[in-house]
DSSP file (Angstrom, degrees, kcal/mol; ACC not computed):
  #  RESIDUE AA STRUCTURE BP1 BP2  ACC     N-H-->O    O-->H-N    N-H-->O    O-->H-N    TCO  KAPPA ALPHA  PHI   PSI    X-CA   Y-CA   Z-CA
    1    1 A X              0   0    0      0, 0.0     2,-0.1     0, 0.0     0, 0.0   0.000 360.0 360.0 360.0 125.1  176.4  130.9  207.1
    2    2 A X        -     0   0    0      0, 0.0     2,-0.3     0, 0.0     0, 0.0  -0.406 360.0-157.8 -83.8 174.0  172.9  131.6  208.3
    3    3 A X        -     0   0    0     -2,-0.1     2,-0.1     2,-0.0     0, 0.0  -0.924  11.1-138.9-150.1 155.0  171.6  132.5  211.7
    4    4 A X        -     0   0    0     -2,-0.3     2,-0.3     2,-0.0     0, 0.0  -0.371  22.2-179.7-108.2 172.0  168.0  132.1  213.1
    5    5 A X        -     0   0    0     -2,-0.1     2,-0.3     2,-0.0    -2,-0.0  -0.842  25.7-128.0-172.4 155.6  166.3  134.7  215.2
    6    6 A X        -     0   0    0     -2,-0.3     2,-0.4     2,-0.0    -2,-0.0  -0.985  24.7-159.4-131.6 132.3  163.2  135.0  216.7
    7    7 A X        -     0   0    0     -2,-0.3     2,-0.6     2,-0.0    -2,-0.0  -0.867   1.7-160.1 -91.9  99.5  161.1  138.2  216.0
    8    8 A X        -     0   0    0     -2,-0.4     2,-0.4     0, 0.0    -2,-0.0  -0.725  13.7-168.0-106.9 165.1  158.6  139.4  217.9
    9    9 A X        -     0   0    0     -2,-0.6     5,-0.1     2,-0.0    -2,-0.0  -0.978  37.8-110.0-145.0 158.7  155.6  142.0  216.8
   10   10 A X     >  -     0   0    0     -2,-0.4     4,-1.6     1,-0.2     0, 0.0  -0.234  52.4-119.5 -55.9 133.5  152.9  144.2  217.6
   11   11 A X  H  > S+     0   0    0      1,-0.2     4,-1.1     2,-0.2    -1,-0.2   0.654 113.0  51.5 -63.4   5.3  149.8  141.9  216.0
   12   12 A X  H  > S+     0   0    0      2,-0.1     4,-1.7     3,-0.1    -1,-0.2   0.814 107.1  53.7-100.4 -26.3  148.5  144.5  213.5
   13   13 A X  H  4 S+     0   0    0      1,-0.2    -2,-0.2     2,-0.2    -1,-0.1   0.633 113.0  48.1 -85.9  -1.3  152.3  144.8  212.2
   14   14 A X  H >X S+     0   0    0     -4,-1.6     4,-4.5     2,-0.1     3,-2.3   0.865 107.5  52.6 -22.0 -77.9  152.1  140.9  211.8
   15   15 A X  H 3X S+     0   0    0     -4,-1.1     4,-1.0     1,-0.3     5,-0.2   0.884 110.6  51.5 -41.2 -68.3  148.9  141.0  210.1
   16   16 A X  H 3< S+     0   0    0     -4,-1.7    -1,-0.3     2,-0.3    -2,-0.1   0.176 107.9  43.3 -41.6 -15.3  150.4  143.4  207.8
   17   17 A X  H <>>S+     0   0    0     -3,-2.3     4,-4.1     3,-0.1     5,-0.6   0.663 110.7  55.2-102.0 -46.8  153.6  141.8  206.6
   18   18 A X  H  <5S+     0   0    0     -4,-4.5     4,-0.4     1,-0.2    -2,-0.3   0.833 108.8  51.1 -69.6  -3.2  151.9  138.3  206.1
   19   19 A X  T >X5S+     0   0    0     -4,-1.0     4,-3.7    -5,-0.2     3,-0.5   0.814 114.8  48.5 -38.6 -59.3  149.5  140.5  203.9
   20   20 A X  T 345S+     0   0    0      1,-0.3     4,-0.5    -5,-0.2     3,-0.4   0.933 113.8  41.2 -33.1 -69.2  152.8  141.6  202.3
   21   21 A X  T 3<>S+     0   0    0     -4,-4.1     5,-3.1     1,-0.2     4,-0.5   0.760 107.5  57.3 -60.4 -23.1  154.1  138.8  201.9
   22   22 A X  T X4<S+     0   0    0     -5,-0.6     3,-2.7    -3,-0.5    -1,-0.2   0.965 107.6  54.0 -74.4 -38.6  151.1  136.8  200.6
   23   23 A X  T 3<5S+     0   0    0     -4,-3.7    -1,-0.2    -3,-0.4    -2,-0.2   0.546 102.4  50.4 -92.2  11.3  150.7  139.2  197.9
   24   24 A X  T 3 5S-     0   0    0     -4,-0.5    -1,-0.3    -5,-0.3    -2,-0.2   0.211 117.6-115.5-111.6   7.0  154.2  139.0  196.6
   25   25 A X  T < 5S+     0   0    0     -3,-2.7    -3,-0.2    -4,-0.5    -2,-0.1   0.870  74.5 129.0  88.0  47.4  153.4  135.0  196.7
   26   26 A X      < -     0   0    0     -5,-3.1     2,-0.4    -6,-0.1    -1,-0.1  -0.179  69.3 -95.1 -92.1-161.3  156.4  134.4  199.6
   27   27 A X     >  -     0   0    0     -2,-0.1     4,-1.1     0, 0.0     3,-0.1  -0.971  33.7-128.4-106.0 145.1  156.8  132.9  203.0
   28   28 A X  T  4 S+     0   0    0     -2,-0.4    -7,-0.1     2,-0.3    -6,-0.1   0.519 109.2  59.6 -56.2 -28.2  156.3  135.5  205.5
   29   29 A X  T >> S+     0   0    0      2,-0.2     4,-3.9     3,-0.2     3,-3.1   0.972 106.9  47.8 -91.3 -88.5  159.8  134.4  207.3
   30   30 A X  H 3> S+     0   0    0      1,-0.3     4,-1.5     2,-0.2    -2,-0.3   0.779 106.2  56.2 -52.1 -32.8  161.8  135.3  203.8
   31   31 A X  H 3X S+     0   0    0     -4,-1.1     4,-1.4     1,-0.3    -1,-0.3   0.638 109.7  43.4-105.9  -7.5  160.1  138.7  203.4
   32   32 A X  H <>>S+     0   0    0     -3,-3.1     4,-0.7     2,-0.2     5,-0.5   0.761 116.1  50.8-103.8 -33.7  161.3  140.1  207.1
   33   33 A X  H  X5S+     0   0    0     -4,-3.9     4,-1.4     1,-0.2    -2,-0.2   0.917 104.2  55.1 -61.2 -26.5  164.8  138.5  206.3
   34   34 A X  H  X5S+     0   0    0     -4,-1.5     4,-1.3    -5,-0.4    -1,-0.2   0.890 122.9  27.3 -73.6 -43.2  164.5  140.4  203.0
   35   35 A X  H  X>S+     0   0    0     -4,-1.4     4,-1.8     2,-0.2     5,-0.6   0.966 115.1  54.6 -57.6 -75.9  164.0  144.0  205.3
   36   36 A X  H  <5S+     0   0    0     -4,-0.7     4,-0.5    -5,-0.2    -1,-0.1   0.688 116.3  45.3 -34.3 -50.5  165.6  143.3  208.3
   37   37 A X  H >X<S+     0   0    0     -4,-1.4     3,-4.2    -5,-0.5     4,-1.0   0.930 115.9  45.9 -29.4 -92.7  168.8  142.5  205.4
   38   38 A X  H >X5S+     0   0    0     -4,-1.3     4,-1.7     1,-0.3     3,-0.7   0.780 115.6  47.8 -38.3 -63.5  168.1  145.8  203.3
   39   39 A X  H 3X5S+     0   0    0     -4,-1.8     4,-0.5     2,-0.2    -1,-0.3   0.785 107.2  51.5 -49.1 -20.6  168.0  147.7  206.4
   40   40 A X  H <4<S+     0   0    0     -3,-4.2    -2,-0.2    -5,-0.6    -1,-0.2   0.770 114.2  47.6 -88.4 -28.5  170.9  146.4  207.9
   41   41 A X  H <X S+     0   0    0     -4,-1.0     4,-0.8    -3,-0.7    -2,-0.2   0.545 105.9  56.1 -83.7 -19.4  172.7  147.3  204.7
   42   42 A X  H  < S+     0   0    0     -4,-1.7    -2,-0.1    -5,-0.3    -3,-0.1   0.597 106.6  45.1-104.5   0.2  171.4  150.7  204.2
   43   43 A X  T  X S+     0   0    0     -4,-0.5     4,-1.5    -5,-0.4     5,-0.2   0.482 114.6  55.1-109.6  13.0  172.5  152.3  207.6
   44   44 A X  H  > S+     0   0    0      2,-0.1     4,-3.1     3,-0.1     5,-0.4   0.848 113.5  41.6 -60.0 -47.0  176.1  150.4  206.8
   45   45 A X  H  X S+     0   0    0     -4,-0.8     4,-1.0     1,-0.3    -2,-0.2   0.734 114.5  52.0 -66.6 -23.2  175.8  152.2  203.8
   46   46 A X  H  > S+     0   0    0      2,-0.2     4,-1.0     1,-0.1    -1,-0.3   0.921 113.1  41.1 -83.8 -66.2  174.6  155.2  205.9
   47   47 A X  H  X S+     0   0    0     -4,-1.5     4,-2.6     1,-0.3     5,-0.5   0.883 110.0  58.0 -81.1 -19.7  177.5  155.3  208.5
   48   48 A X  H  X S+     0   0    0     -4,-3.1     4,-2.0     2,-0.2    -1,-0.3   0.961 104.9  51.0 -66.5 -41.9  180.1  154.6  205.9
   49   49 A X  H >X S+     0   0    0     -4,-1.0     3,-3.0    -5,-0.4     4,-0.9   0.845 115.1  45.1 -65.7 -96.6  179.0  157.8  204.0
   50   50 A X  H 3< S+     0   0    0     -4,-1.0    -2,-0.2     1,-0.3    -1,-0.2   0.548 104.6  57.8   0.9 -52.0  179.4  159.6  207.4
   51   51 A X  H >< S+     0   0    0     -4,-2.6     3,-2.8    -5,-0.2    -1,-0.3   0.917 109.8  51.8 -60.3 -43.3  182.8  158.0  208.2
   52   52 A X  H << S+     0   0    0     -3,-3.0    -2,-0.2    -4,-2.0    -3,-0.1   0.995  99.6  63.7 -49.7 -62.5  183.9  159.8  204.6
   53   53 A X  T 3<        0   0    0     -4,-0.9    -1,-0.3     1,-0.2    -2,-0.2   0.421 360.0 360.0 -62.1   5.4  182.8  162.7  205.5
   54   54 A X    <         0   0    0     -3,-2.8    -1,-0.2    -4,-0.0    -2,-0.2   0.625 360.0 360.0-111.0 360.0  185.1  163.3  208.3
């Protein structure tokens, strides 16, 4: 199951992912779902280390 969001940003950090994106040949869309993901999975990964450690 997906879910949609709507994102807003500063325009130069705009500019700067559809650079990103263009030059990894993507749609701009897929390449913040691919962070937003990976970030959301490395402070799970983050507080899960933390939780061990007490």
């Amino acid at each position: 199951m997906v879910k949609r969001i709507t994102v807003t940003l500063p325009d130069k950090t705009a500019k700067e992912l559809e650079n990103w994106a263009s030059d990894e040949g993507r749609p701009t869309a897929n390449l913040a779902s691919y962070l937003i993901q990976k970030a959301v999975d490395e402070r799970n990964k983050h507080e899960s280390n933390q939780q061990q450690e007490k």
